[in-house]
N, C-alpha and C positions, 0 to 999 in steps of 0.2 A: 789531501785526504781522500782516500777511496771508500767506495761502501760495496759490502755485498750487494752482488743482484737479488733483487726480490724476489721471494717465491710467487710462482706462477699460483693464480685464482683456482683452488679446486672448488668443486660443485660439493653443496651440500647434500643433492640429491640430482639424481639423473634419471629423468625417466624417458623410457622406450613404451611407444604406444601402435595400435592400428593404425591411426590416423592421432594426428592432435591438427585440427579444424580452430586456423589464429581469427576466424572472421576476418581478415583483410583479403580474403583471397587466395593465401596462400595454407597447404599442407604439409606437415612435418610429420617426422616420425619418432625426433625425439626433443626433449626441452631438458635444460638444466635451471636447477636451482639452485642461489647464493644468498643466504639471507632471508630476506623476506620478497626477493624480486626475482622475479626470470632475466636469465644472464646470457642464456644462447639455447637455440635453436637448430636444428638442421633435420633436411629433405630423409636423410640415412638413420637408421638404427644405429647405426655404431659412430655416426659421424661426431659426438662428442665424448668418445671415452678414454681420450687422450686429456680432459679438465676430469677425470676422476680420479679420486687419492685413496690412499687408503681408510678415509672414514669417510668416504662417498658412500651415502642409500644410494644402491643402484632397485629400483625400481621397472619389473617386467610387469610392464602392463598393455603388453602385446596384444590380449583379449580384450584392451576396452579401445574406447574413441575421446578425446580428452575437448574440451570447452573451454573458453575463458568459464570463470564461475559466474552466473544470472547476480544482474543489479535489478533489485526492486523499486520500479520510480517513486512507489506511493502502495502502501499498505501501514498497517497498525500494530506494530510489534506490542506496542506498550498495551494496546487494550488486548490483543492476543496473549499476552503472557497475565495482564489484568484477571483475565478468563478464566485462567487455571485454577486461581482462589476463589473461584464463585462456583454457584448451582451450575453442570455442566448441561442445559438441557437443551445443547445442540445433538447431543446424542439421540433428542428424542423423537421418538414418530408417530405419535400421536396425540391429541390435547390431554388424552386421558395418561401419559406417559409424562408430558411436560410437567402437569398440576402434580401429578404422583412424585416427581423430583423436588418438586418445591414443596409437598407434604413432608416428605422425609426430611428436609432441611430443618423445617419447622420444629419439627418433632426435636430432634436434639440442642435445637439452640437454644439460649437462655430468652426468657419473656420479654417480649418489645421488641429482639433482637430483628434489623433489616434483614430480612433475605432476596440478595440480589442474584438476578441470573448474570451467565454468558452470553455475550450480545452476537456469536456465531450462530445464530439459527435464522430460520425464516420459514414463512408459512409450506412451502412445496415441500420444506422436510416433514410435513404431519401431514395425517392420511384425509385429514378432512379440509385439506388446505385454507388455515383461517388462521388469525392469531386467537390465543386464547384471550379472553375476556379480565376486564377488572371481578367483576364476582366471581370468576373459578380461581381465580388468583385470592381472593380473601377468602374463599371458601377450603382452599388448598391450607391457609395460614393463617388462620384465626388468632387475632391477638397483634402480628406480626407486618410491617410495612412489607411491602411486597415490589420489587424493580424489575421488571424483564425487559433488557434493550434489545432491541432488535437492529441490529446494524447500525449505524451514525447517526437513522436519521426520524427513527421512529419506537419508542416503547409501549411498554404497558406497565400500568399500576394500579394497583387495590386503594381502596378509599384510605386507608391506613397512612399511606403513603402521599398521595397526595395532601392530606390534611397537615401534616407534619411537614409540605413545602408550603403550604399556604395556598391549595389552590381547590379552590373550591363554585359553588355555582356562580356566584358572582365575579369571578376572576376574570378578567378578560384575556383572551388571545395575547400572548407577547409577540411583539416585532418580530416579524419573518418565524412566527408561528403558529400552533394549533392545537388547543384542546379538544378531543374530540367531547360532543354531550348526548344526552340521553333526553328521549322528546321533551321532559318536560325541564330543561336547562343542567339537570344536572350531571358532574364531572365522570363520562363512561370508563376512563381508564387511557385510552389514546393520546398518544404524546407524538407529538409530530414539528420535527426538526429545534426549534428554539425553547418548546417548550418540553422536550425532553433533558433538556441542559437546567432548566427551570428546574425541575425535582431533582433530576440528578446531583444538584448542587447540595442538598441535603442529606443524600444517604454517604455513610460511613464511605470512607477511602483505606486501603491499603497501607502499610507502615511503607518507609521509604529500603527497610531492610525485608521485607517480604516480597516487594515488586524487582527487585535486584536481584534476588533468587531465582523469581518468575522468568524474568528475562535473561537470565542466564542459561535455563531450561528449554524455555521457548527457543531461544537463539539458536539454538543447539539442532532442536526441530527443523527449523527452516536450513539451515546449515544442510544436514541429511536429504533435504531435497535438491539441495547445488546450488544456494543463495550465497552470495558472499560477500553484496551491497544491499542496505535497503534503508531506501529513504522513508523514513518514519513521520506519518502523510500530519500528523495534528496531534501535540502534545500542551500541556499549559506549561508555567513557570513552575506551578507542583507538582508535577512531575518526574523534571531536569534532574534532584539530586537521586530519584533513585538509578537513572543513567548517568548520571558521573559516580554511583557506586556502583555498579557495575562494571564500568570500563578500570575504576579504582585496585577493584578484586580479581581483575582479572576471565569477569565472566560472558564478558561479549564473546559467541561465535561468527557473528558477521559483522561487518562494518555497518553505523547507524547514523542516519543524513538529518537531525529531527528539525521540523516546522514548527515554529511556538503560534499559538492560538491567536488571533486577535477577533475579538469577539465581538459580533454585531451588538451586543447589548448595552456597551459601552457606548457614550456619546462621542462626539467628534473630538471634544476637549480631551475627553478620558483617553482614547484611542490613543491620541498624539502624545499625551501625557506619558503613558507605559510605554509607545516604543523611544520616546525620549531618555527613559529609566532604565532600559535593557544595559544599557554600557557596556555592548557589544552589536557585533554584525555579522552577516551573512561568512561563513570560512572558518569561523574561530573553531579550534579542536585540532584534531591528530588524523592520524588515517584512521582510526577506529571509531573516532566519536567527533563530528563534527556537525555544525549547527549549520545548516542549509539557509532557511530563511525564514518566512513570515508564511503564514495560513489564515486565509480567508476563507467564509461558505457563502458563496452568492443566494443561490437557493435549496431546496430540498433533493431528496433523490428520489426513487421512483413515484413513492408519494412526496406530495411537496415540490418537485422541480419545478421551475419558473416554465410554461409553456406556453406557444401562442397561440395554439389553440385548446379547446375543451378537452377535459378528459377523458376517455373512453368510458368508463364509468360512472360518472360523473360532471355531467353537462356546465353543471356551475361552478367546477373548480379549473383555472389553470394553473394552480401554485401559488407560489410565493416568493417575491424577493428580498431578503433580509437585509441587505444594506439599499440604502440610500445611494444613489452614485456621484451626486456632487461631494459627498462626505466622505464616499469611500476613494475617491479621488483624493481629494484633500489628504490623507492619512496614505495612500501610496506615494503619493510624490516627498512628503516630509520619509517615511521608509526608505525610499528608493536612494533620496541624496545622503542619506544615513549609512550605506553601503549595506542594504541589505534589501534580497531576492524574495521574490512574491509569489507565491503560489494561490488560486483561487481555486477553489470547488465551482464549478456548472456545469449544471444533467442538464438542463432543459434548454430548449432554442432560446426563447426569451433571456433567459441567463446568459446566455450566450452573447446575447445581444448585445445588454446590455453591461458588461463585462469588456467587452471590447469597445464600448465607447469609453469606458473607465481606461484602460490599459492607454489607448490610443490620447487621449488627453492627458494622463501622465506623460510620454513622449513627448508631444505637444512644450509640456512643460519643463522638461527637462533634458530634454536633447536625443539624440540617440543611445543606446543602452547597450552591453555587451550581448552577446547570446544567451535566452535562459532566465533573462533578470526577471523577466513579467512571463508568467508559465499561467495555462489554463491545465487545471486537474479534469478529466473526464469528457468531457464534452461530447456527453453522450447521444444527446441531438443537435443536430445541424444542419446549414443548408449553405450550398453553393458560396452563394456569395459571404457569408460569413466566414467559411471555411478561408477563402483567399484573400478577406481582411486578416485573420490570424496569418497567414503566410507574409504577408505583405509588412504587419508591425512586426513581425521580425518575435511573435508571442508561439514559444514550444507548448507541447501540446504533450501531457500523460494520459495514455489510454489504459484500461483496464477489459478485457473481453471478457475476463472472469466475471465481472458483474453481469454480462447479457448469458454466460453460459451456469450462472448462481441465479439468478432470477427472471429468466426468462419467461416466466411463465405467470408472474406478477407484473412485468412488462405487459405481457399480451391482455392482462384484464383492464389496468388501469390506463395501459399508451392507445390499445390498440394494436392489429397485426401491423399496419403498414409502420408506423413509427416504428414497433419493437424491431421488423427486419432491416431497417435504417441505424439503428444503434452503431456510433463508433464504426462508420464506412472508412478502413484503414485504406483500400486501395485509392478511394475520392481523395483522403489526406496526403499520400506517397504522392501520388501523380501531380499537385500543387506545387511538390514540394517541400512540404511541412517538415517541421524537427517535431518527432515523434520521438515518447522513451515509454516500451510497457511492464506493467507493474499487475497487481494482484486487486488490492483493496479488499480483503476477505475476510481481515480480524483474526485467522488461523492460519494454519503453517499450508500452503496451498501448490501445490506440484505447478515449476515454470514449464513444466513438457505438456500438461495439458492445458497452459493458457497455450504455449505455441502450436500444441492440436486444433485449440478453437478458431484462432485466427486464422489458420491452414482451412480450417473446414466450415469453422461458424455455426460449430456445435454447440450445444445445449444437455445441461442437467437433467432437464423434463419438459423442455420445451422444442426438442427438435431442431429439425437448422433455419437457420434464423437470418437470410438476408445470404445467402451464398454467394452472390452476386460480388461480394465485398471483401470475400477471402483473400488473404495474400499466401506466398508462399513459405515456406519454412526458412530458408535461409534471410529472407527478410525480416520473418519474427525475431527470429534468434539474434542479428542487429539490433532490434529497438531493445532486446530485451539485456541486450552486454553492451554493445557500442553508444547505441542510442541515450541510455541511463548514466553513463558515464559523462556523456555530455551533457547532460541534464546538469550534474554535480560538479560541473567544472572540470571531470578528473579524465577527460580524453587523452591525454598525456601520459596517467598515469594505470587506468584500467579497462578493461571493454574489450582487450584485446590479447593473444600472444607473443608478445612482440616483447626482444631484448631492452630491459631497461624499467618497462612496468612492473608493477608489485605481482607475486606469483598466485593470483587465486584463477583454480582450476576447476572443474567439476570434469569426473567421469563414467561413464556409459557402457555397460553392455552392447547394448547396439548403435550404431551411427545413425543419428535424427538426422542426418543432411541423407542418406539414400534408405532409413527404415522405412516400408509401408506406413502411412497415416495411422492407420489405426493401432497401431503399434504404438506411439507417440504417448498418449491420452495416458496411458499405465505404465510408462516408464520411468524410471528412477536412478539416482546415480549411485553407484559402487564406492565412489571416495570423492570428499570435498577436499579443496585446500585455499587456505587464506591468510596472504600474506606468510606464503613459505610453509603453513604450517597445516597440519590436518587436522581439520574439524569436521568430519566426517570420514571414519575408515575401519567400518567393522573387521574385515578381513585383516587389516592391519600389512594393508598393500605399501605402506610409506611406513613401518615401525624398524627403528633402528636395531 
């Protein structure tokens, strides 16, 4: 019995570029695509258009410079895309702009109705840089609970609101938390780290078909900027179905790594209890939706972090630690032998510290670990010797600069200058050694060209530069921010890279960030995404068949 020879692999898509920059070192000038993967490469324009058929996209995108597409180690799609169905008053800049946004809400909602903000703002966006108040917030809403988060780790709320969680002058401070009060004990409206999760537990949630939407939308966003991974840094169990209906419908534009919550609030028993109930582990999913691991918060962020010294502002506070660490031990090691990967949140040194005797006595207990398994989120301050325990357990590390160049200037009142110019020293971590992957952490759709500005320059929003000394260089970023992230996710095999055999997600460029001037960087944007074979970003309609 004979068979016909097979037809030879034509390209789905062939594209010719400036430069296509694989981050291994090497330069090309053109890639093909088959599927959902890159199939070949080569030095020449023309050196593969002998795999082109007659329903080859041939692709001239001789004007651009071509990238793996950015993996996000650690941001918050879900509270990003949350955003879009709330008060939007990150738009706003002033307090009298804010209360004015949440007046209007009021005004047309039905009576009682919560009106919750978007938690993308922070005080340096408003002219008077402060947060606004519990009474301009119930004055704004009369009648009406009132929520405005401010990033993960701090809110505000109208008495409205807190009375309806149950928290009133007598409440006491929750575990690895903080009500702020008013001289004479009672509740000012500040919610700070656990006890932001305290009220928030009570206002109204999203249907699981309008956060699907959201997130199809938002994906979309981030997409347009050249995202085409992003680990999705803290989700609960109510969450999940409306990301398995979005990946159901079709409406993921990027790939999503999500961390399920495990909640300091919970006791030991509790803890162990729920990860015993998941009936799954770290990997489970597809390329497009797959469950990373476990989410921890050691301590707070810039208010709140665990520090070990005083606050710049405030002499009597150095934070706060939310977990116990004999407990939070106990609950990593049952995790870890469960086949499932760890992610903790620590800003502060202390957290820090204390974090790694956690990590390190897991080991201890359970042997050696693969790459990745035990990851510290953030670790925004540090010192020396800490730094080379993390290198040493063998514990990766997600940075964010976006936070020093988002807040830097709430840094400098509550850390102090010296601390704020120390934030997240990438060069101190490189030179150890470390497995670095950087990410955003911003709640909204956040341009990966000016986080790899910031770490190039160690720029700042409103606060200037910030610790120069610590800058690295662009072709390093650009690693943590595609190779780095890849291995964060296990997927070094499969993405981070231009290389025959990986899935095809691209981002491209007007101009080349490996020889654009710096400042150049900061405002730049991509002309067309692709992920996995396909475009998710291409106004021009530079890949339309």
């Amino acid at each position: 019995m004979t068979r016909e020879p097979a037809e030879p692999m034509r390209l789905d898509y062939l594209i010719k570029a400036a430069s296509i920059h694989a981050m291994t070192g090497a330069t090309y000038r053109s890639v093909g695509l088959h599927g959902t993967q890159i199939v070949a490469t080569s030095r020449e324009p023309d050196g593969l258009d002998d795999l082109a058929g007659p329903d080859t996209v041939r692709a001239d995108l001789r004007d651009l410079t071509v990238l793996p597409a950015f993996s996000d180690s650690h941001e918050h799609l879900m509270e990003a895309s949350r955003n879009t169905l709330l008060v939007p008053v990150d738009k706003a800049r002033s307090v009298a702009e804010f209360t004015g946004m949440v007046r209007q809400a009021a005004r047309v909602a039905r009576p009682g109705k919560w009106i919750i903000t978007s938690m993308g703002w922070y005080e340096s966006n408003l002219a008077e840089n402060r947060l606004p108040t519990g009474a301009e917030l119930a004055a704004a809403a009369p009648g009406h609970p009132v929520f405005a988060r401010r990033g993960g780790h701090l809110a505000v709320a109208n008495t409205l609101a807190l009375q309806a969680a149950g928290v009133g002058p007598d409440t006491p401070d929750p575990p690895g938390g903080k009500i702020g009060r008013l001289p004479d004990g009672r509740p000012n409206g500040v919610l700070e780290s656990a006890a932001v999760y305290q009220v928030a537990a009570f206002a109204p949630a999203p249907s699981a078909d309008e956060l699907a939407g959201a997130i199809g939308t938002r994906s979309g966003e981030y997409a347009a900027l050249g995202v085409g991974t992003l680990r999705e840094a803290m989700i609960t169990l109510d969450d999940l179905p409306a990301y398995q209906q979005a990946w159901r419908d079709g409406l993921l534009n990027v790939r999503v790594r999500p961390l399920i919550r495990i909640g300091n609030e919970l006791s030991t028993a509790e803890a162990l209890a729920f990860i015993r109930r998941l009936g799954t582990w770290s990997g489970f999913g597809d390329d497009w939706l797959r469950i990373w691991g476990l989410k921890f918060v050691m301590d707070g962020g810039v208010e709140g972090g665990a520090l070990d010294q005083p606050y710049a502002d405030d002499p009597a506070n150095s934070g706060h630690l939310n977990w116990d660490p004999a407990a939070m031990t106990e609950v990593c090691i049952e995790a870890v032998r469960r086949g499932w990967r760890i992610g903790t949140h620590a800003a502060g040194d202390r957290a820090m510290r204390t974090l790694l005797d956690v990590y390190e006595e897991v080991v201890a207990q359970t042997g050696s670990l693969p790459p990745w398994t035990l990851v510290i989120e953030h670790a925004l301050l540090s010192d020396r010797p800490q730094r080379q325990r993390a290198v040493r357990g063998g514990f990766g590390v997600t940075v964010q600069h976006s936070l020093l160049w988002n807040m830097g200037s709430e840094m400098l009142i509550t850390w102090g200058p010296e601390r704020t110019r120390q934030v997240n020293p990438l060069d101190e971590w490189l030179a150890l050694g470390a497995s670095l992957a950087a990410g955003s952490d911003i709640a909204w759709p956040f341009n990966p060209m000016t986080n790899v500005w910031g770490m190039a320059t160690r720029g700042t929003k409103s606060a200037g530069i910030q610790g120069p000394e610590h800058a690295i260089d662009v072709p390093t970023a650009l690693r943590l921010y595609t190779l780095g992230s890849a291995a964060l996710n296990g997927e070094a095999d499969r993405l981070g890279s231009i290389v025959p055999g990986k899935l095809a997600d691209l981002v491209a460029y007007r101009r080349d960030p490996l020889t654009a001037d710096l400042d150049e960087l900061a405002d730049l944007k991509p002309e067309l995404t692709v992920v996995g074979g396909r475009a998710t970003h291409d106004p021009d309609k530079r890949l339309a068949r």
